[in-house]
C-alpha positions as CSV (number, residue, x, y, z in Angstrom):
1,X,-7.3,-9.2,-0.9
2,X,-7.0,-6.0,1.3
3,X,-4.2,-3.6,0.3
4,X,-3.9,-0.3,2.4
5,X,-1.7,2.6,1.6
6,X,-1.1,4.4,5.1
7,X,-0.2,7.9,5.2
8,X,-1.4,11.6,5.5
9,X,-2.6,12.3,1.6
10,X,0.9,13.7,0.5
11,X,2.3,13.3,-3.3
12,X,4.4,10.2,-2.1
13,X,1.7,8.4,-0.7
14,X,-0.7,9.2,-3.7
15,X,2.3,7.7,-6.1
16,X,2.5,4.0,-4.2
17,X,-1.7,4.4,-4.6
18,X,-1.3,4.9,-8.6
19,X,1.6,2.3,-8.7
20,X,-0.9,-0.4,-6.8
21,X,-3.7,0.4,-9.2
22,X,-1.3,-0.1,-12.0
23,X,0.2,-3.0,-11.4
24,X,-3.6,-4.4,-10.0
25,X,-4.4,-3.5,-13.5
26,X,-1.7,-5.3,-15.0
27,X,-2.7,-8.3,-13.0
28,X,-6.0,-8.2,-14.0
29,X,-7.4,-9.1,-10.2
30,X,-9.7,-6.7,-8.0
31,X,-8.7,-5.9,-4.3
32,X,-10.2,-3.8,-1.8
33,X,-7.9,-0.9,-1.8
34,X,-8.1,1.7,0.9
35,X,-6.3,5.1,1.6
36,X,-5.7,5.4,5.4
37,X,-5.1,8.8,6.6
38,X,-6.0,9.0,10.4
39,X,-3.0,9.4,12.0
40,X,-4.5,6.7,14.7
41,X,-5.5,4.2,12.5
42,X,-1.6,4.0,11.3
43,X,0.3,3.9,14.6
44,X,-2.0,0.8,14.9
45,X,0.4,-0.4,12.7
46,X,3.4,0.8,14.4
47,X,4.5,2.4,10.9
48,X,6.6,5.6,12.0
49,X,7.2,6.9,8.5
50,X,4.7,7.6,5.8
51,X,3.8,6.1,2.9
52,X,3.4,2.6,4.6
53,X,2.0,-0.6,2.5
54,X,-0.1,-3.0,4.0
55,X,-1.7,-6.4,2.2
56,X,-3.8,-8.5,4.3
57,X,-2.6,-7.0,7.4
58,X,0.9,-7.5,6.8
59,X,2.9,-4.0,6.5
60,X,5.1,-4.8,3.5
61,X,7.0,-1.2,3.3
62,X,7.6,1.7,5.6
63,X,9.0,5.0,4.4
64,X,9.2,4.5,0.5
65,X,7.7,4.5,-2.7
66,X,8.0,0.8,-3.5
67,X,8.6,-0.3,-6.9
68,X,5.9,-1.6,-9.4
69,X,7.8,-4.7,-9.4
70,X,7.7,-4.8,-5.3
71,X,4.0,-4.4,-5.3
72,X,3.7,-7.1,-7.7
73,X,5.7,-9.3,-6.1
74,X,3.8,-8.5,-3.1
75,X,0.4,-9.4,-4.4
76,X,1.4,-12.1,-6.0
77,X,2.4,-13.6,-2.9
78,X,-0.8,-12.8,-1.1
79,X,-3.1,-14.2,-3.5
């Protein structure tokens, strides 16, 4: 599994990278998780507004801090 948190390094997108490490935690499953912050690599993924959550490719949220329970749901799907 391949999550991404997409943004610049600011204190929102560092939150949605503590909340995925938590709830992967909670899980008890290992994921490559990466911290995009090239302004190119994002636009890639048409996201407009920072943070942005990707899993395997698919950008799940745009904009917001997603809720523990949203990233769950999220990886729970994508396993």
């Amino acid at each position: 599994m391949e999550i991404k948190i997409l943004g610049p390094g600011c204190p929102r997108c560092e939150e949605v990278m503590k909340r995925t490490i938590d709830v992967l935690a909670e899980l008890d499953l290992a994921a490559d998780v990466q911290k995009i912050t090239d302004l190119m690599k994002i636009a890639e993924y048409k996201v407009i507004a920072t943070p942005g959550f990707v899993i395997n490719g698919k950008v799940k949220s745009v904009g917001k801090i997603p809720s523990k329970d949203e990233i769950k749901k999220w990886i729970t799907e994508e396993q």
